[in-house]
KOLGU-4560 file (N, C-alpha, C; in nm, 3 decimals, padded with zeros to 5 digits):
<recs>
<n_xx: 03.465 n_yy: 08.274 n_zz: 08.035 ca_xx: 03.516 ca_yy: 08.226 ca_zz: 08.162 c_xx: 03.419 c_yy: 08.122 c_zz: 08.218 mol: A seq: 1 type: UNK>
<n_xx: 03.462 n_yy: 08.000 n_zz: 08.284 ca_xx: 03.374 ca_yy: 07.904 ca_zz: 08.318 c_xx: 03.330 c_yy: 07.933 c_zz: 08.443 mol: A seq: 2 type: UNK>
<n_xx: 03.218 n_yy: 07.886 n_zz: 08.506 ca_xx: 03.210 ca_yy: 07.923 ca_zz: 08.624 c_xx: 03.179 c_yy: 07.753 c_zz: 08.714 mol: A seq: 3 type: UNK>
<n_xx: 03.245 n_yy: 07.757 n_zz: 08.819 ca_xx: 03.249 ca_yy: 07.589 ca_zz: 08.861 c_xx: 03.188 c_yy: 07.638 c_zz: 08.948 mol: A seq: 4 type: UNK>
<n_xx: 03.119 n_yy: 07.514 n_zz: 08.962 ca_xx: 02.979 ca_yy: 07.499 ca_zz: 09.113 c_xx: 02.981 c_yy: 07.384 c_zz: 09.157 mol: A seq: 5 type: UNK>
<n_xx: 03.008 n_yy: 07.346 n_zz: 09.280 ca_xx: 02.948 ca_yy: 07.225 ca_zz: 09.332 c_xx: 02.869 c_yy: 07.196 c_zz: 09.382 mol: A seq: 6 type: UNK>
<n_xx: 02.910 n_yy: 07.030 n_zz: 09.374 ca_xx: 02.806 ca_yy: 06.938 ca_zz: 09.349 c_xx: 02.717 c_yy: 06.884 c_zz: 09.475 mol: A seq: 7 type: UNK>
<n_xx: 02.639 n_yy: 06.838 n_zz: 09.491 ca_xx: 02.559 ca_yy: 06.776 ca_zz: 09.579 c_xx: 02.638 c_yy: 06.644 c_zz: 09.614 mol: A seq: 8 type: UNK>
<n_xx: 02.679 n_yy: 06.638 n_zz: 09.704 ca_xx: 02.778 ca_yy: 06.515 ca_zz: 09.698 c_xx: 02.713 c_yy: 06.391 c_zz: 09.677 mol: A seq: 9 type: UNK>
<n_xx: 02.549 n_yy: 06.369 n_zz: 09.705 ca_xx: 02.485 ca_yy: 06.253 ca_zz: 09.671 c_xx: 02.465 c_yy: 06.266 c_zz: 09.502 mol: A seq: 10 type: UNK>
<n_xx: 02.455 n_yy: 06.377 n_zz: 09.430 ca_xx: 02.479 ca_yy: 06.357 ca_zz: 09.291 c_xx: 02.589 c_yy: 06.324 c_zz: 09.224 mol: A seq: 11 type: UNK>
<n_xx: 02.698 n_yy: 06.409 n_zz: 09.331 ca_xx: 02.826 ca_yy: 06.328 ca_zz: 09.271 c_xx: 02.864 c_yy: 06.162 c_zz: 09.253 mol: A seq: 12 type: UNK>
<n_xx: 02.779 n_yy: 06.156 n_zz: 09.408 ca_xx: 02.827 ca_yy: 05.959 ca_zz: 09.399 c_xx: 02.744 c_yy: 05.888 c_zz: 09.300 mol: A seq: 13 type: UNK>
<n_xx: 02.636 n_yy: 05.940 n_zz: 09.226 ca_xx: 02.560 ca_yy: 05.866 ca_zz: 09.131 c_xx: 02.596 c_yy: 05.933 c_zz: 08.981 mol: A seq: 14 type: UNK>
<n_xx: 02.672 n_yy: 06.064 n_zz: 08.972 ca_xx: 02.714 ca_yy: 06.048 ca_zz: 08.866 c_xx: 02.837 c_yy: 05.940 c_zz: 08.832 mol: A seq: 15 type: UNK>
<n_xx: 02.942 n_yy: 05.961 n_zz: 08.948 ca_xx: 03.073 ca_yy: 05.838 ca_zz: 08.955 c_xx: 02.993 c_yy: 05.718 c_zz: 08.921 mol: A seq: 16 type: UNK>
<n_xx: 02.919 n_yy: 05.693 n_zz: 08.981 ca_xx: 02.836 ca_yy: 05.565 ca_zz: 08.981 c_xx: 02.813 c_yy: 05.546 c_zz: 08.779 mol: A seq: 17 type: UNK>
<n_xx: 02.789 n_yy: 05.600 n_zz: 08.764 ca_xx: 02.706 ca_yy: 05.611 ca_zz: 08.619 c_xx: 02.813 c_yy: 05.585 c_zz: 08.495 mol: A seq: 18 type: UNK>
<n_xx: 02.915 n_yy: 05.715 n_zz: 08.546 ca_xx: 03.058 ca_yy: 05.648 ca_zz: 08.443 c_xx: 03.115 c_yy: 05.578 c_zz: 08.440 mol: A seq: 19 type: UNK>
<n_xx: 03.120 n_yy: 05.532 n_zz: 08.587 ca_xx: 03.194 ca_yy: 05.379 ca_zz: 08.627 c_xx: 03.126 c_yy: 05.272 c_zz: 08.531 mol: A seq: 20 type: UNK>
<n_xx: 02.993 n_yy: 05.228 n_zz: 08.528 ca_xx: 02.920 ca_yy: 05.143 ca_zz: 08.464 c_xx: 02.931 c_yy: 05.169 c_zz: 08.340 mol: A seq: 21 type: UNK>
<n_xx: 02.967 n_yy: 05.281 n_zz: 08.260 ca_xx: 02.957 ca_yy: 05.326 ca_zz: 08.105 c_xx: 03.123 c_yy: 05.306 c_zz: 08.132 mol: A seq: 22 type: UNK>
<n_xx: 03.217 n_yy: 05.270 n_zz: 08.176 ca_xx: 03.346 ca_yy: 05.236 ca_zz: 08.107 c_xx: 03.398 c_yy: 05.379 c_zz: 08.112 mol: A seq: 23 type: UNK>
<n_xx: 03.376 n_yy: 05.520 n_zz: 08.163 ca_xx: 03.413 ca_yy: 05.624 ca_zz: 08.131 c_xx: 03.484 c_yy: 05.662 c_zz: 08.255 mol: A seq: 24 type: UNK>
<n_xx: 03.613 n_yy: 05.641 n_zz: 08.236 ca_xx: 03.681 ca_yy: 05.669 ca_zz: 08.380 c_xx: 03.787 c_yy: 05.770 c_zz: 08.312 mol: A seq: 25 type: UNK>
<n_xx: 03.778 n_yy: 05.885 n_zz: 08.284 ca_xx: 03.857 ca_yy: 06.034 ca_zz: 08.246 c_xx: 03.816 c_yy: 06.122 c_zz: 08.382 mol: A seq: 26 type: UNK>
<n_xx: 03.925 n_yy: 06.150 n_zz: 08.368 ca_xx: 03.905 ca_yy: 06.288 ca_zz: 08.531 c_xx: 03.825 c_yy: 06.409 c_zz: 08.491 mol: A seq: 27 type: UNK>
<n_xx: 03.857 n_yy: 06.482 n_zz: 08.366 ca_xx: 03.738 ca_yy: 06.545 ca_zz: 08.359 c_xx: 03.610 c_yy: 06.514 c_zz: 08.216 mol: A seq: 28 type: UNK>
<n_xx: 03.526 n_yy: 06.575 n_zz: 08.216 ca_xx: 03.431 ca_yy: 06.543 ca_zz: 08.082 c_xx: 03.353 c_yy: 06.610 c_zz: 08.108 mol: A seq: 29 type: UNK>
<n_xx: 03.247 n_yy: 06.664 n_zz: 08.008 ca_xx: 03.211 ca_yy: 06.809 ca_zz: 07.963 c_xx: 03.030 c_yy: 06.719 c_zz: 07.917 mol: A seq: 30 type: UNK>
<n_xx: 02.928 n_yy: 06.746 n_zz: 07.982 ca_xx: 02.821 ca_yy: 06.698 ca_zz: 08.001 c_xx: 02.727 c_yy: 06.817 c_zz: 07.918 mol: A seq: 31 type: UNK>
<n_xx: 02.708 n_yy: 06.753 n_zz: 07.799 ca_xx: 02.591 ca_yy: 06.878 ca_zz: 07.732 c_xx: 02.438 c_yy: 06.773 c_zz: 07.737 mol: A seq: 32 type: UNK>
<n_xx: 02.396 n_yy: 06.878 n_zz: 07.818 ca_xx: 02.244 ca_yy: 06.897 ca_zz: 07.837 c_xx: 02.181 c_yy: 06.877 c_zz: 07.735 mol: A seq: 33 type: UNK>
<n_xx: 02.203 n_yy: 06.973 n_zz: 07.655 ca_xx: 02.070 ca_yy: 07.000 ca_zz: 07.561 c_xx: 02.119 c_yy: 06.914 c_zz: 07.405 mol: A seq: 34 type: UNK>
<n_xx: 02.203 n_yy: 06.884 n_zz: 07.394 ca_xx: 02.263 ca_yy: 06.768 ca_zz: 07.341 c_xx: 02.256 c_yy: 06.612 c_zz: 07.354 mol: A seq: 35 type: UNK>
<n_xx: 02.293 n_yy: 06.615 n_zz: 07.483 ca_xx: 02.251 ca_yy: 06.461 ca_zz: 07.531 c_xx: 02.364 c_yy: 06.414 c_zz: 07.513 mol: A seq: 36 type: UNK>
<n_xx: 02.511 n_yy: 06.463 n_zz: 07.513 ca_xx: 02.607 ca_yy: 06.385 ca_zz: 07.530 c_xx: 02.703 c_yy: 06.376 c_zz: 07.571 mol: A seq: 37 type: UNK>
<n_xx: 02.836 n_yy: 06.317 n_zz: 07.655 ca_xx: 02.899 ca_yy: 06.331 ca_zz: 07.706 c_xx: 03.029 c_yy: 06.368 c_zz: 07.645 mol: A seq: 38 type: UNK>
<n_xx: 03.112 n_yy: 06.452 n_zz: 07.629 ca_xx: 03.235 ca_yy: 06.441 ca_zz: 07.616 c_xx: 03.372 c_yy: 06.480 c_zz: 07.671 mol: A seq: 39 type: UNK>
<n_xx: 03.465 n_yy: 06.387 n_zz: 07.591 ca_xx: 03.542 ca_yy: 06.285 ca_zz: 07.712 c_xx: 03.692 c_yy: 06.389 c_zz: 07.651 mol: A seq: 40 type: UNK>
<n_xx: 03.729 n_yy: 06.471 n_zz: 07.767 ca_xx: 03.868 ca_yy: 06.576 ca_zz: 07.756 c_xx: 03.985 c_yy: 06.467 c_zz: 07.737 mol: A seq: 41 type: UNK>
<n_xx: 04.048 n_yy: 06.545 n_zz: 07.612 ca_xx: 04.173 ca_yy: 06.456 ca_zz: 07.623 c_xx: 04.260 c_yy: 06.420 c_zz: 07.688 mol: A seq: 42 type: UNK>
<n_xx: 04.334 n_yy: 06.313 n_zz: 07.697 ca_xx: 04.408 ca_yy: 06.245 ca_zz: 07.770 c_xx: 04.566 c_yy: 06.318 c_zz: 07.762 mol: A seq: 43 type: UNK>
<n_xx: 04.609 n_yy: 06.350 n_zz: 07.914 ca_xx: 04.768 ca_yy: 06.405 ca_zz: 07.855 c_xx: 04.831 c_yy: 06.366 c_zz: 07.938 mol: A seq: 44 type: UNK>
<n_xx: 04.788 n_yy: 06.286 n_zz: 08.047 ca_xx: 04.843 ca_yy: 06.225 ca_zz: 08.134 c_xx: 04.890 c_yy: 06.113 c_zz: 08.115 mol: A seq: 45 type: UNK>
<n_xx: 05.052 n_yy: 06.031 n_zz: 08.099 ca_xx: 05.056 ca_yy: 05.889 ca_zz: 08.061 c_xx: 05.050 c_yy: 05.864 c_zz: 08.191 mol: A seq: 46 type: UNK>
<n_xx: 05.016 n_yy: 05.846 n_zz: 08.310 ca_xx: 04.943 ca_yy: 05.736 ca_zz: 08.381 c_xx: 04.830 c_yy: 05.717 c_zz: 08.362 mol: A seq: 47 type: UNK>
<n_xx: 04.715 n_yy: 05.841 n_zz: 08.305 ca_xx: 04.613 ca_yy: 05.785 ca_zz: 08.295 c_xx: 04.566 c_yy: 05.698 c_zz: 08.176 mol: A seq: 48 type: UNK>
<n_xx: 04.660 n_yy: 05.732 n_zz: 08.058 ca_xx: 04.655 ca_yy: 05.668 ca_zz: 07.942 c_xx: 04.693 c_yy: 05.549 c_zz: 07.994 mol: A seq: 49 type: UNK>
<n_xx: 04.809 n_yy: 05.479 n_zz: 08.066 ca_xx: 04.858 ca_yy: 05.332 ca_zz: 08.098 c_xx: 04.740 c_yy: 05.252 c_zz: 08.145 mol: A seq: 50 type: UNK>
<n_xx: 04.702 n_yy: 05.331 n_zz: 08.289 ca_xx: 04.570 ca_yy: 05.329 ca_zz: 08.360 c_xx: 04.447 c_yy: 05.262 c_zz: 08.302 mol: A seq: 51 type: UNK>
<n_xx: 04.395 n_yy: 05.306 n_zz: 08.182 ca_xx: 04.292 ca_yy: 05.302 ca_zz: 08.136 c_xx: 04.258 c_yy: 05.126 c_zz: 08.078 mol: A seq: 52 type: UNK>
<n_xx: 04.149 n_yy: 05.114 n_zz: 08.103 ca_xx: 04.134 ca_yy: 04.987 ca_zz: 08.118 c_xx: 04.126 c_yy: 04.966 c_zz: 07.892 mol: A seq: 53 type: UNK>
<n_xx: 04.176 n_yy: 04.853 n_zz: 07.844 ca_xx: 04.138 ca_yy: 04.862 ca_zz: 07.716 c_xx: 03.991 c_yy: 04.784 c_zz: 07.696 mol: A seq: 54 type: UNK>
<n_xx: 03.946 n_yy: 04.801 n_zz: 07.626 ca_xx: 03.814 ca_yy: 04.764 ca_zz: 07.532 c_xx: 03.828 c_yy: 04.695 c_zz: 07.437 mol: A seq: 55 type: UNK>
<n_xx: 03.828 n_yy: 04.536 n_zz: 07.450 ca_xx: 03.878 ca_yy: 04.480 ca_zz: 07.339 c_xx: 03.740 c_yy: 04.369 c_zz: 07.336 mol: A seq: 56 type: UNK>
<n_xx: 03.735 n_yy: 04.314 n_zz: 07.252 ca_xx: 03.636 ca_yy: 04.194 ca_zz: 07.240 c_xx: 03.738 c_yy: 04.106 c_zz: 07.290 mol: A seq: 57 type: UNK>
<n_xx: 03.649 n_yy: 03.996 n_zz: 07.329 ca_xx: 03.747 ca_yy: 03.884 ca_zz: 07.327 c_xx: 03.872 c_yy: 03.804 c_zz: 07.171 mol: A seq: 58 type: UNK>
<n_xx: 03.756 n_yy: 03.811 n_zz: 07.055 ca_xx: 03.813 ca_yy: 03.810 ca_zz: 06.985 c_xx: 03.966 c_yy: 03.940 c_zz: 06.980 mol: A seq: 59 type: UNK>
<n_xx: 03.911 n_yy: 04.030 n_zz: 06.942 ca_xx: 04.077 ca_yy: 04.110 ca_zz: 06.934 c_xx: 04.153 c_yy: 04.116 c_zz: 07.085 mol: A seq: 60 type: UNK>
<n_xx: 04.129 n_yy: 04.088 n_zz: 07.150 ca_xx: 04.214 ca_yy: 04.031 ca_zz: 07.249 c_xx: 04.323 c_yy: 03.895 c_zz: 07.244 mol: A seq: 61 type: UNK>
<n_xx: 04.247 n_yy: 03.830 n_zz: 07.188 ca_xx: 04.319 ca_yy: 03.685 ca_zz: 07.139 c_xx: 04.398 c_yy: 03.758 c_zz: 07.003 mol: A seq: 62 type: UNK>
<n_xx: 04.358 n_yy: 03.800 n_zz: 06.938 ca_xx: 04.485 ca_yy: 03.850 ca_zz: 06.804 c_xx: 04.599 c_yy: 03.950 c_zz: 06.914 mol: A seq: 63 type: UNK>
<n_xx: 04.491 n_yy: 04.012 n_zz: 06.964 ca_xx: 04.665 ca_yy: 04.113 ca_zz: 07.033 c_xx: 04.748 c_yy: 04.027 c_zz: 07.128 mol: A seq: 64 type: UNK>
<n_xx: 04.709 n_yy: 03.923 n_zz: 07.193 ca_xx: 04.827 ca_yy: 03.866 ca_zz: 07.237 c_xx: 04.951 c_yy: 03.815 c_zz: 07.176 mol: A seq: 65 type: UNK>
<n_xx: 04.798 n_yy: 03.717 n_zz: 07.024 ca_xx: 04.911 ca_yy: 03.636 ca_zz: 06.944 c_xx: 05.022 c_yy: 03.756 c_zz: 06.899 mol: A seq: 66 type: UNK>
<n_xx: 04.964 n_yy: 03.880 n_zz: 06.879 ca_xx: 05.078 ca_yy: 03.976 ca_zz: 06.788 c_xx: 05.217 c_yy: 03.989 c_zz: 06.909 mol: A seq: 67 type: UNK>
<n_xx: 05.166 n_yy: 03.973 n_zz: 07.025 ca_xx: 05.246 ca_yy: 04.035 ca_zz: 07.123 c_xx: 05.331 c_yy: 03.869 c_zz: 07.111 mol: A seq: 68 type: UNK>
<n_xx: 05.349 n_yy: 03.766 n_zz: 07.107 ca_xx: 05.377 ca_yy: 03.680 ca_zz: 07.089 c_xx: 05.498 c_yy: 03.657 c_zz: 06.968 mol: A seq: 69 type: UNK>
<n_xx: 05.429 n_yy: 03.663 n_zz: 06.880 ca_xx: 05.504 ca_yy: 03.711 ca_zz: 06.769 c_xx: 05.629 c_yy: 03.765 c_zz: 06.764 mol: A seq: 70 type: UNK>
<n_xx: 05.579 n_yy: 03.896 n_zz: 06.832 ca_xx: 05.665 ca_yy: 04.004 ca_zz: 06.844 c_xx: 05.735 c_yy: 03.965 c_zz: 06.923 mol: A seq: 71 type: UNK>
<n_xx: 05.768 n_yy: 03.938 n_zz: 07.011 ca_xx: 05.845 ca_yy: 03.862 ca_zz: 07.114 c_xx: 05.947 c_yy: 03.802 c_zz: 07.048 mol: A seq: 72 type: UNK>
<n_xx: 05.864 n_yy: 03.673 n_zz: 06.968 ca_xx: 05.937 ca_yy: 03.564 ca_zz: 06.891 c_xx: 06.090 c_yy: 03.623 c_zz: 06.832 mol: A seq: 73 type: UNK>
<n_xx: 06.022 n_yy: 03.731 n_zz: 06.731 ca_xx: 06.086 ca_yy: 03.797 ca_zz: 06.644 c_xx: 06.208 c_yy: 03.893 c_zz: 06.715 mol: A seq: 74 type: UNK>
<n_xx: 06.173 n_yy: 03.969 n_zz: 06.825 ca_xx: 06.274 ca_yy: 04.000 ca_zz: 06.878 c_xx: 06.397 c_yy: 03.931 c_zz: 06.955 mol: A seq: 75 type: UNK>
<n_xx: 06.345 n_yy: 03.797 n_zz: 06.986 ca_xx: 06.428 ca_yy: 03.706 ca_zz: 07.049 c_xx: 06.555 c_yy: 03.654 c_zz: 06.964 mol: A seq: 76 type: UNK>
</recs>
């Protein structure tokens, strides 16, 4: 059974702070200590999946448009 505790609300605003800057915007995630790493609960929400910002280089950004382009073409 888990046991939830809260937070210091000035820790909270610098953890938000912290994922915001690492690109990690999931509602919840599971912080191991003695590990050193964060992990990120799956997604089952499609707004938050729509939501989510993508991670693309610029390069594959420029191919996913052209594909979206394409695709367009082709359906037209």
């Amino acid at each position: 059974m888990a046991m939830n505790e809260k937070l210091d609300p000035e820790l909270a605003t610098k953890l938000r702070d912290f994922l915001k800057k690492n690109h990690i915007d999931r509602k919840r995630i599971v912080i191991d200590v003695e590990s050193e790493t964060i992990e990120l609960e799956p997604v089952e929400d499609l707004e938050e999946i729509l939501s989510a910002p993508p991670d693309f280089t610029e390069e594959e950004a420029a191919q996913a448009i052209d594909n979206i382009r394409r695709s367009r073409e082709e359906w037209a």
